[in-house]
C-alpha positions in Angstrom: 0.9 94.7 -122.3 -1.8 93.7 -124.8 -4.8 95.2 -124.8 -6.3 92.1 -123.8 -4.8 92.4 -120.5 -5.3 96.1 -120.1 -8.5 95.8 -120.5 -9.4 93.5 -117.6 -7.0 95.4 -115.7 -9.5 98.3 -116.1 -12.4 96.2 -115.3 -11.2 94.4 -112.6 -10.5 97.9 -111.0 -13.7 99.5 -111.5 -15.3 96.2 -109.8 -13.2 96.8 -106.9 -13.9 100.4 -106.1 -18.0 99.4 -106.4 -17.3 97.0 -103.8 -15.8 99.5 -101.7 -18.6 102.1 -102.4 -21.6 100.0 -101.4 -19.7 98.5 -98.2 -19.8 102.5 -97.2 -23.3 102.9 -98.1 -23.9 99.6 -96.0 -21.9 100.5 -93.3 -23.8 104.0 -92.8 -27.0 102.6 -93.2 -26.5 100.0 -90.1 -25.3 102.5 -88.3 -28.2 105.0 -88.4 -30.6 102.2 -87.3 -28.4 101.2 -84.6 -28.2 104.6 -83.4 -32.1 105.3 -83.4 -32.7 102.0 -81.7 -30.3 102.3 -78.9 -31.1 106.0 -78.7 -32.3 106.9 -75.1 -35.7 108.0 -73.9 -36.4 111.6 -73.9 -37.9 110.8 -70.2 -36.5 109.8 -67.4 -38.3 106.5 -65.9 -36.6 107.3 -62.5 -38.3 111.1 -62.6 -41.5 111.9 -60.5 -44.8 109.8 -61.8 -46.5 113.2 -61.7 -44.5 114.8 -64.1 -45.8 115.2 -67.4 -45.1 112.7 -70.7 -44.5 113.7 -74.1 -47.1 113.4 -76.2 -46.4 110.9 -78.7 -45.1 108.4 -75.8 -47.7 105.4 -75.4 -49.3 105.3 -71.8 -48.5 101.7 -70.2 -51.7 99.9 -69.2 -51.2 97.9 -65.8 -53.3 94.8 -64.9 -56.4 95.5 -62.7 -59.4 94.1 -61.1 -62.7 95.6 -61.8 -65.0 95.6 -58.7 -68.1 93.2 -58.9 -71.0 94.5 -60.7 -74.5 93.6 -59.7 -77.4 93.7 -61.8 -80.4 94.2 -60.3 -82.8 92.7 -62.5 -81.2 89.5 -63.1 -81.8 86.2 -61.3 -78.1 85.2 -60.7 -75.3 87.2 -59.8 -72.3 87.8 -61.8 -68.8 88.7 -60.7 -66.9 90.4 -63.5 -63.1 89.2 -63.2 -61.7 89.8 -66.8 -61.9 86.6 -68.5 -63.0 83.9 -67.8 -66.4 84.9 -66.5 -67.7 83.1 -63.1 -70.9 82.2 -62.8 -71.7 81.8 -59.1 -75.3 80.6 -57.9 -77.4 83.8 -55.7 -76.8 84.0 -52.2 -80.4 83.4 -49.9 -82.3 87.1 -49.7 -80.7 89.2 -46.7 -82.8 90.9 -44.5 -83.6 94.5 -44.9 -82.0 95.5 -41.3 -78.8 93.3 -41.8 -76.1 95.6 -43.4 -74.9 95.0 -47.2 -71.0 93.6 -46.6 -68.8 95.2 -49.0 -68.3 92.9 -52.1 -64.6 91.4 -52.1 -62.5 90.9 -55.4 -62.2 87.0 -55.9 -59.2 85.3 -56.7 -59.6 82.7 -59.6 -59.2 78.9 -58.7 -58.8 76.5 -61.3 -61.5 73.8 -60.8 -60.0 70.4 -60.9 -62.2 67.7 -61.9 -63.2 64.8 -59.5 -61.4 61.5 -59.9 -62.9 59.0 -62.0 -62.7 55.5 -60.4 -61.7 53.0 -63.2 -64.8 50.6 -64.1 -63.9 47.2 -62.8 -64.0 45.0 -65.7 -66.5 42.6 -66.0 -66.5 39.3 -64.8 -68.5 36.6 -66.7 -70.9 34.9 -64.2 -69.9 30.8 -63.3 -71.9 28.4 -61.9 -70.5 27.3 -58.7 -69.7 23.9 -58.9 -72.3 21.1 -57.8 -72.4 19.3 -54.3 -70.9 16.0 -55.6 -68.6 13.9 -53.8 -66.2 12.4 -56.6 -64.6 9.6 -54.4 -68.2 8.0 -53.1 -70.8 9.1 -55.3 -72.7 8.7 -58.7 -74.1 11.2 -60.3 -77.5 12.1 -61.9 -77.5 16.0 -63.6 -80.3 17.3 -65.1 -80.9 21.0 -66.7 -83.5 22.5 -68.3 -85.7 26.2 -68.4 -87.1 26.5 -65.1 -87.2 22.8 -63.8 -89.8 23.1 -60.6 -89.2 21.3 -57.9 -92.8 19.5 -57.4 -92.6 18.2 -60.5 -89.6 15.2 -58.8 -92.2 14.9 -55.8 -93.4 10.8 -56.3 -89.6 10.2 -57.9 -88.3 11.7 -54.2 -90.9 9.5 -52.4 -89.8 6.8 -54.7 -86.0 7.0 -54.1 -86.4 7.4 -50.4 -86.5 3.7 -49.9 -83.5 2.7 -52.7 -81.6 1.3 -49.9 -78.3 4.1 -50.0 -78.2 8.0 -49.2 -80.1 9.8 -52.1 -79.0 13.6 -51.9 -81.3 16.5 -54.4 -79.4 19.7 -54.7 -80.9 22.6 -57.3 -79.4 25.2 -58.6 -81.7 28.6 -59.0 -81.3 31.4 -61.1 -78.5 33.8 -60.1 -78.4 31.9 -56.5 -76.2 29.1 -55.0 -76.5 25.4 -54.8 -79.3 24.7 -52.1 -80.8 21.4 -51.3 -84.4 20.5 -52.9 -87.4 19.8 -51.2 -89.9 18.7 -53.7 -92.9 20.8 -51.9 -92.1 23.8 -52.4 -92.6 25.8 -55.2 -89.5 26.5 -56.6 -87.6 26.7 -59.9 -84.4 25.7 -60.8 -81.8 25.5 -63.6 -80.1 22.9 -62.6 -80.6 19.7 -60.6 -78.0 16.7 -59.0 -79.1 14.0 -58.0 -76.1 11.7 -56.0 -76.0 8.4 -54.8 -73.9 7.2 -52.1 -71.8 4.5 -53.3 -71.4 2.3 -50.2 -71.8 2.4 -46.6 -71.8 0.0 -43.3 -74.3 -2.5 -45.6 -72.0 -2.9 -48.4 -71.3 -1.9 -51.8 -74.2 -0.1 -54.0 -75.3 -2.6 -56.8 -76.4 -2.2 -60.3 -79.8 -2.5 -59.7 -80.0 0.1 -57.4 -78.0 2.6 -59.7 -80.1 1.4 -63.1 -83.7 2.2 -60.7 -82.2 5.7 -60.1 -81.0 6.8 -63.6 -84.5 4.8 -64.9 -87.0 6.7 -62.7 -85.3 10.3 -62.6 -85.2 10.0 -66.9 -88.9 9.4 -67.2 -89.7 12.8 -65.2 -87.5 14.6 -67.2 -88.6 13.5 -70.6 -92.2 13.8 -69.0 -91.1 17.8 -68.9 -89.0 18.4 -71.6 -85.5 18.1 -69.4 -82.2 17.5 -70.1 -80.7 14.3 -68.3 -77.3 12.7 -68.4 -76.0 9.7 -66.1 -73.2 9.1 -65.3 -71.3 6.0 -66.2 -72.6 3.0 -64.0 -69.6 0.8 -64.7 -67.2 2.7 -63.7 -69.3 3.7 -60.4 -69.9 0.1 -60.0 -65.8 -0.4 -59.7 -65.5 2.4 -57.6 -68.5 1.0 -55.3 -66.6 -2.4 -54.8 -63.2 -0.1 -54.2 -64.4 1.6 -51.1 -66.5 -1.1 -49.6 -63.4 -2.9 -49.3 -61.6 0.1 -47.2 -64.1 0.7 -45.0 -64.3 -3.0 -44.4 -60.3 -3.0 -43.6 -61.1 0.3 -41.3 -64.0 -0.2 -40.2 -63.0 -1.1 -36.6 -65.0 -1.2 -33.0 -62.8 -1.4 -30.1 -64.6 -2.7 -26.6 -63.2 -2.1 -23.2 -64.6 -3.7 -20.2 -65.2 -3.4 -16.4 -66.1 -6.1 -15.0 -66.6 -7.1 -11.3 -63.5 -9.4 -9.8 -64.2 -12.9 -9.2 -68.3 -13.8 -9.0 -69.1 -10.3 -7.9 -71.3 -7.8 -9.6 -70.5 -3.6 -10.0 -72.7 -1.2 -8.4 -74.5 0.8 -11.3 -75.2 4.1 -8.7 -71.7 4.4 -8.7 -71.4 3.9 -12.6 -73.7 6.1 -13.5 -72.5 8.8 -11.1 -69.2 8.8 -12.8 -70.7 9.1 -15.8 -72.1 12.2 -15.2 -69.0 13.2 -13.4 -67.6 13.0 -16.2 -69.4 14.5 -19.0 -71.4 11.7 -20.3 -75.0 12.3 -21.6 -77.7 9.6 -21.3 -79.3 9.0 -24.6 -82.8 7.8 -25.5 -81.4 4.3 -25.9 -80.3 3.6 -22.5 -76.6 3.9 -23.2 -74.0 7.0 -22.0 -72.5 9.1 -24.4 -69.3 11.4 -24.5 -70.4 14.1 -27.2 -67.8 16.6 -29.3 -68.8 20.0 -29.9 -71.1 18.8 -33.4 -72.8 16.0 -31.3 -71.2 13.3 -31.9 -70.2 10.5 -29.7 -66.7 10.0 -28.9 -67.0 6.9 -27.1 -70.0 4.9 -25.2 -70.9 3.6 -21.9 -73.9 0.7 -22.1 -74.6 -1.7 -19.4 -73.8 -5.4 -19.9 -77.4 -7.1 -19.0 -80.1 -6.4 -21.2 -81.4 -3.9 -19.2 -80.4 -0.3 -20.6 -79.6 2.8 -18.4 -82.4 4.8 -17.6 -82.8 8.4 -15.6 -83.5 6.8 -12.1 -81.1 4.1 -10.4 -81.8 2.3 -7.3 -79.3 2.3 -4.7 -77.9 -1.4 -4.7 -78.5 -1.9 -8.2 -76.0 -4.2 -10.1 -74.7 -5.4 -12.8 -72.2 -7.8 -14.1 -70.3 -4.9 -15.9 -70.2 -2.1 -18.2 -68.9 -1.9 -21.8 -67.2 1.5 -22.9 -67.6 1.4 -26.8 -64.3 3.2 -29.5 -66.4 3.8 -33.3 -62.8 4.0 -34.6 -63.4 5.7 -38.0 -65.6 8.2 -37.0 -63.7 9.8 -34.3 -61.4 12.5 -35.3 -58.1 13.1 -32.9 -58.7 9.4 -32.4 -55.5 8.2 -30.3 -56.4 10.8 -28.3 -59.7 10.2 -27.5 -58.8 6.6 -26.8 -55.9 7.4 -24.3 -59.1 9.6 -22.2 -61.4 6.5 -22.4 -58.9 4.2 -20.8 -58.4 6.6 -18.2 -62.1 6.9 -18.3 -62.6 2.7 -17.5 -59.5 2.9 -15.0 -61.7 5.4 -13.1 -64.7 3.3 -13.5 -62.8 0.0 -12.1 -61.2 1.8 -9.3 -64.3 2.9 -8.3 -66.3 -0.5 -8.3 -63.7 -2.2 -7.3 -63.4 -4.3 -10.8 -61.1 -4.8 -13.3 -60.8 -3.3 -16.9 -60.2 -5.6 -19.4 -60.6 -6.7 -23.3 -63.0 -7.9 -25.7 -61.5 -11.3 -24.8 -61.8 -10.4 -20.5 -57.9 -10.3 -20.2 -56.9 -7.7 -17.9 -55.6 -4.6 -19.8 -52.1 -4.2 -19.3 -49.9 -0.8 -20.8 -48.5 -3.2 -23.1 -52.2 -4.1 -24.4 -53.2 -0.2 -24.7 -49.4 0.2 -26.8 -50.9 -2.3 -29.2 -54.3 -0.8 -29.9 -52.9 2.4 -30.2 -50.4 1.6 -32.5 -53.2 -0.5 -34.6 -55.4 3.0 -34.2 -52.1 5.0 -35.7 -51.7 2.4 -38.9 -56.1 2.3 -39.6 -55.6 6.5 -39.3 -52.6 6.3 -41.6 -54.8 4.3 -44.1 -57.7 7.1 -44.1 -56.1 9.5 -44.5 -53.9 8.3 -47.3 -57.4 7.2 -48.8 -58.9 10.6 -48.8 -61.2 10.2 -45.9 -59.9 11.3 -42.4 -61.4 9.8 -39.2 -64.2 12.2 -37.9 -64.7 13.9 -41.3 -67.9 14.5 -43.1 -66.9 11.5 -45.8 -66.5 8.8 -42.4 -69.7 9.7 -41.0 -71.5 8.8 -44.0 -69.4 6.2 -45.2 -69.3 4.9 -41.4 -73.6 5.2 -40.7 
């Protein structure tokens, strides 16, 4: 062998038994500190609690609750309970004679905090929309900073007589839509002023809407207001539009009883039947058959020029009685029709007469089919058109 070779032998062996020296000293080491951890306590836990402990064991320290101490010079009293600290407001003074309960150790309760409701989010405010009837109105709206009432007072007085329906509704600060009477005192922060369109006389004309947008302008440049009109062309088209409906609807059917031959009917026994049947005499002399908002279904008025009146003579006649249909403003009308034909059968029966038409034919169930089958197609029509027999847009379409 060279010594080249021998000489790492050498080396490589003294590496070896170095390894194996410090593995011993490790191994020892480990073992000592296993032995004094695991090493078993010199007293018994199991033995009596009296009996004595060595010295340089550590005494264990249990939980406790310390009992309430009271200060006597303080305002409040203060329960000691380790920590946290409770602070509890004084009990009301106890009478000398009442005996002093023993104080009893309180048990902590963790205070949850009330519920906060979520804070609704906030809604911009939005003027409620005017009063204005898009189908058969024009318009007039006028704004401005506290716009008082009075101030329109001769233009209200002037309008009156403009020959159609002129409605004033003001708006007030923070309120809702209310109509205006120009002697009050009040404010407003808006103001519309309609005009019906057309009615039972016909179509609104130019002139009448030109007087309206005229006169209600001066006032408001007079105060410093805000005014805009609406268009009066296309108002004017509209106008012409539903004049020519409620002239195709605007129907009046007439149903007679009438005495036979050259007889008359007795009007005791009209007007008793009347009654009978729910009729109200109004301050015009004729009978009327109310709904539950007062008005008339159908009418009873006496053929002669003489009216009704409270008082009838007994042999009083006439040569017949006229029950009156105001087709568009009836709502439910085929129904109210069918009772006023069995209303005038009644009435004929009675008298002896006969009920018949506008042209005094006798009124056959093939006559009543007809009108009520007209009375279907006219309701048809209304409704279609926006405006339902009965409803708030007939009766003042139909005054």
């Amino acid at each position: 062998m060279s010594e080249l070779q021998i000489g790492l032998l050498a080396v490589g062996v003294v590496v070896v038994v170095v390894v194996l020296l410090f593995n011993q000293f490790q191994e020892r080491r480990f073992r000592k500190q296993a032995d004094h951890a695991f090493r078993p306590p010199e007293v018994d836990p199991l033995a009596d609690a009296a009996a004595p402990v060595a010295s340089h064991t550590r005494d264990r320290i249990e939980p406790a609750l310390r009992e309430p101490r009271f200060e006597p010079d303080d305002d409040d009293v203060v329960i000691e309970l380790g920590e946290p600290r409770l602070h509890i407001e004084p009990e009301p003074p106890v009478a000398a004679s009442a005996p002093t309960p023993a104080p009893v150790p309180l048990a902590e309760t963790p205070r949850t905090p009330p519920p906060v409701a979520p804070r609704a989010p906030s809604v911009p405010t939005v003027a409620p929309p005017a009063p204005y009837d898009e189908l058969m109105e024009y318009r007039v709206r006028i704004q401005g900073d506290g716009i008082l009432a009075s101030a329109f007072a001769d233009a209200f007085n002037q309008l009156r007589g403009l020959g159609k329906l002129v409605r004033w509704h003001g708006l007030p600060s923070g309120g809702e839509w209310e109509e205006v009477q120009p002697w009050r005192d009040a404010h407003y922060q808006q103001l519309v002023v309609t005009l019906q369109l057309a009615d039972r006389n016909g179509a609104v004309s130019e002139e009448q809407l030109a007087t309206l947008c005229s006169v209600l302008t001066g006032v408001a440049k007079s105060h410093g207001l805000r005014i805009a009109c609406d268009d009066s062309t296309e108002a004017l088209e509209r106008a012409q539009s539903i004049d020519r409906f409620c002239v195709d609807v605007d129907v009046l059917i007439g149903l007679n009883v009438v005495a036979r031959g050259e007889g008359a009917v007795n009007l005791v026994r009209i007007v008793r039947e009347a009654e009978a049947g729910g009729m109200a005499l109004g301050a015009d002399g004729v009978f009327q058959l109310l709904d539950s908002r007062g008005e008339p279904l159908y009418a009873l008025c006496n053929h002669d020029a003489e009216p009704f009146t409270g008082e009838v003579h007994e042999g009083q006649t006439s040569q017949g009685v006229t029950l009156q249909f105001d087709v568009p403003r009836v709502p439910d009308g085929v129904k109210v029709f069918d009772g006023m034909v069995t209303f005038g059968r009644r009435l004929a029966n009675e008298v002896g007469g006969i009920l018949v038409d506008d042209n005094l034919r006798p009124l056959t169930d093939s006559g009543i089919e007809k009108i009520r089958a007209q009375l279907a197609q006219i309701y048809e029509r209304m409704d279609a058109r926006g405006v339902p027999s009965g409803s708030r847009r007939a009766l003042r379409l139909f005054s």
